[in-house]
C-alpha angles and dihedrals in degrees: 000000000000086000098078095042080108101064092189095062117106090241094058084043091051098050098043080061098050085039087058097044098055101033097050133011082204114090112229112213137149114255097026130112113244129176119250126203112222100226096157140030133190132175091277114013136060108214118211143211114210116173106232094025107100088201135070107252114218133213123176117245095230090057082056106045091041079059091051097244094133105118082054092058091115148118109266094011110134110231120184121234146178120249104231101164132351088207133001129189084283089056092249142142113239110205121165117201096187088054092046087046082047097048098043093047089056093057092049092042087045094053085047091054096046102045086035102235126150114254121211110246137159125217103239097178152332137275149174098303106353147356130288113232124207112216103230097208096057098359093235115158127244144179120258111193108223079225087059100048096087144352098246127023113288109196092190115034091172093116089058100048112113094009123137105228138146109276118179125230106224102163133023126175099205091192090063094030082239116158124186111191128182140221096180091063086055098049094038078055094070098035091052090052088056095041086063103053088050112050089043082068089066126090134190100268103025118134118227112212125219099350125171142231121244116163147354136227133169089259100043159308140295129223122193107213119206087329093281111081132035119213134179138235115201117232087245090054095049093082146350078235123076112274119185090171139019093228091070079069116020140041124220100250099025100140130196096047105152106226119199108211115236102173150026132210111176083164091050096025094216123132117217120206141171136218095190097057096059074073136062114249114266097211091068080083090057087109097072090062126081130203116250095022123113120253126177108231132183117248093238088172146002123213141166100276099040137294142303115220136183127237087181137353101294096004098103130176137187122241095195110209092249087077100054111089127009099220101029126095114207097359109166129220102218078070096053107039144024128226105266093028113135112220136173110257131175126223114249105159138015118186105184080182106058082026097239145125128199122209133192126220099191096054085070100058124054130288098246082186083063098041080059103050086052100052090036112028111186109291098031116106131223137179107268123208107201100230094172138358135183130188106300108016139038121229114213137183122223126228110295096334113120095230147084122247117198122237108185113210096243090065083054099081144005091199105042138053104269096235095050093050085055096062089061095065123072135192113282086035116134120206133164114261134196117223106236108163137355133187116193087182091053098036086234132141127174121188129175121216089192086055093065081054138085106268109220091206088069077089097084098056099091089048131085139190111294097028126132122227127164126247140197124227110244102170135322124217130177085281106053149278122319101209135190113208116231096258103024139081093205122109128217140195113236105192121229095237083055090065101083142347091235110066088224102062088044095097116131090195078080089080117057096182129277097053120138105225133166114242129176125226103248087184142015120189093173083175098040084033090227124151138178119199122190142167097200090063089054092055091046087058091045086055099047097051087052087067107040091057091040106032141235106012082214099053111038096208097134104034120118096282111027100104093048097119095048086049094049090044086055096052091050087053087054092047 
């Protein structure tokens, strides 16, 4: 035998291949998955008989019965393994029968996957988000989604714990030997299968009897019918009326609703109905209603930005809350009325088109702007209570009218700065107004407190350009006098280039408060009530006056003493 001492030669290779082939049928190979005879057991091993090894192979009791191969622990029973090693350092044979269970159930998995064909498995326990299923043909382990488990969300899946059952793969990584399977698709399947005959039994105009209600969205609602098929209303098709949730018509578990069906999906396998069409449409009676007339309508809801009403069942209509009060900003209808009041509302609008009329509340009750207008027509005064005032106007409120009326700052006063003069009223005062303007349209009223006074600048309506008047001295600054005419209780500004003609002269520093002068009105706007007072005018009318009495200012021909010497010659002569 010293011939096949070098093992590498191609006669020892020769003859291993004619020794295996007539030793065993079965070809030995690592990685592969052989079949082992149990022909001994002991407390803790399983020995194996395996034709062409010349070893025992040996597997421990506990790998096997985790496996639950128990029942096939037995002499003489045959046990697939996996061929590890046909001989390792200790001169052993390493098989392996979990990997060869692993092994065996992926390919099976794999061939499942690929032609797409259920699978039995059993759930054997839960985990962090799901189940693990065992497969019970191999007992490979896979990955049940809490989200597959069911179509629809199963609070208890006890019953359903260690039952075989069809579960579908629908992902394998083949990289991480990982498999997901899924109930729900199963289930979904049948179901799927029976949708479709169902809802194939329905037709466009068909009417549904007695059907139930079994749930709400924001979009619908949806009906249960005889028990066997679910089918949607869409929020529109509720009601003619407005409808923002299913729950202002319908109650979850009201049972014997007739649905008429509208629509159709069998791609989709969903069923459409309506409630509203099994009536006929309300505003079909629109045309016994005019614009501009009064109804009485029923307060169906309050929102936010007014109220919806009702002329007759379905025929709805919107009150916005503009047209609620005729005085009050911002009021808000859930205040002033109650759902199922009934209230006089007129017609404004009527859009056959976009289906809608618009009322008004306030039409119906009286203008209080002409009610106004007609008590205190523009010109006419009244006592006045401030009920508001911002930064630069008071809001007062007349006599018994419920409204505001606006008084600006700058009809406060003749004498003050308007806004000054703000800051000295306060809210509960009472003062007398003149009316000054009112528009009904606009819901607008002006009135003025200064123009029921005196005005100081009535002075002035007896003067014209040129005149002279005389002033007092108030106070001087760099920029001039500040001045009080006698008679008046009016200031005015005189400009320091208005002093003198001669610059020099134009010092306001000349005045120290409290000095009588003659000044000239420069300029006189009785309508814009503007005046300019100056001393400087008044001394270019002095001047010119000068000149025109004593002659040319260049000559001098004609001042005081310019015919002295004539006079004193003449007075010699009479000598």
């Amino acid at each position: 035998m010293e011939i096949y001492k070098d093992l590498s030669s191609s006669a020892s290779k020769e003859f291993e291949k004619l020794l295996n082939s007539q030793l065993s049928k079965t070809q030995i190979e690592e990685g592969k998955i052989i079949n082992g005879k149990i022909n001994k057991i002991t407390e803790k091993f399983v020995f194996l008989f395996v034709e062409g090894l010349k070893s025992e192979p040996v597997l421990d009791i506990n790998e096997l019965k985790s496996m639950g191969l128990s029942e096939k622990i037995k002499i003489g029973q045959t046990i697939p393994v996996l061929l590890e090693k046909i001989e390792d350092k200790n001169g052993e044979v390493i098989v392996s029968a979990s990997k060869a269970q692993k092994i065996k159930g992926w390919d099976l998995l794999v061939a499942a996957y690929e032609a797409d064909e259920p699978i039995m498995g059993k759930i054997t326990s839960k985990c962090k988000g799901g189940c693990i299923v065992e497969h019970i043909d191999t007992g490979s382990l896979m990955f049940l989604p809490g989200s597959q488990i069911s179509d629809k969300p199963l609070k208890d899946i006890s019953h359903l714990m260690n039952e075989p059952q069809k579960f579908k793969l629908i992902k394998l990584d083949k990289i991480r030997g990982n498999a997901c399977v899924s109930r729900r698709e199963i289930i979904s399947s049948f179901k799927k299968e029976d949708k479709a005959k169902l809802v194939a039994k329905y037709k466009e105009g068909d009417i549904i009897k007695n059907a139930e209600v079994k749930g709400f969205s924001s979009f619908g609602a949806f009906f249960n019918v005889n028990g066997e098929l679910d089918v949607l209303v869409h929020l529109q098709e509720l009601s003619w009326s407005r409808v923002d949730h299913p729950d202002q018509v319908l109650e979850i578990g009201q049972k014997n609703i007739d649905l008429k069906v509208i629509s159709v999906d069998l791609d989709k396998l969903q069923v459409g109905c309506s409630i509203k069409q099994l009536t006929s449409d309300p505003f079909g009676n629109i045309d016994n209603y005019e614009l501009n007339k009064i109804y009485k309508v029923k307060v169906m809801k309050l929102a936010d930005f007014g109220a919806f009403c009702e002329l007759e069942p379905g025929l709805t209509t919107l009150l916005h809350s503009s047209e609620l009060s005729w005085t009050k900003k911002n009021v808000s209808a859930k205040k002033m009325f109650k759902l199922n009041q009934e209230i006089d509302v007129m017609i404004q609008e009527i859009d056959r088109e976009k289906r809608r009329v618009a009322v008004s509340y306030r039409l119906t009750q009286e203008n209080p702007y002409e009610t106004f207008s007609k008590r205190f027509p523009v010109g006419s005064t009244a006592t006045a209570e401030v009920v508001s005032k911002n930064e630069y106007a008071l809001f007062v409120k007349v006599e018994d009218i419920d409204l505001e009326a606006f008084l600006h700052c700058n009809d406060l006063t003749f004498l003050n700065n308007g806004e000054d003069e703000l800051n000295k009223y306060k809210k509960g005062d009472k003062i007398d107004v003149k009316v000054l303007e009112i528009k009904p349209s606009e819901q607008k009223i002006r009135v003025g407190y200064r123009q029921t006074q005196q005005d100081p600048f009535d002075f002035f309506k007896e003067k014209e350009k040129g005149n002279t008047i005389t002033v007092k001295v108030v106070s001087t600054d760099n920029k001039g006098l500040t001045v009080r005419p006698e008679g008046c209780e009016m200031d005015f500004h005189i400009k320091k280039s208005e002093i003198a003609i001669n610059s020099a002269d134009a010092r306001p520093s000349r005045w120290t408060g409290g000095e009588k002068v003659d000044v000239a009105i420069k300029e006189l706007q009785l309508d814009k009530r503007k005046v300019v007072l100056s001393i400087k005018y008044l001394e270019e009318q002095d001047r010119d006056i000068a000149l025109k009495t004593y002659g040319s200012e260049a000559s001098g021909k004609n001042l005081p003493f310019s015919s002295l010497s004539d006079d004193l010659k003449k007075k010699e002569e009479d000598k």
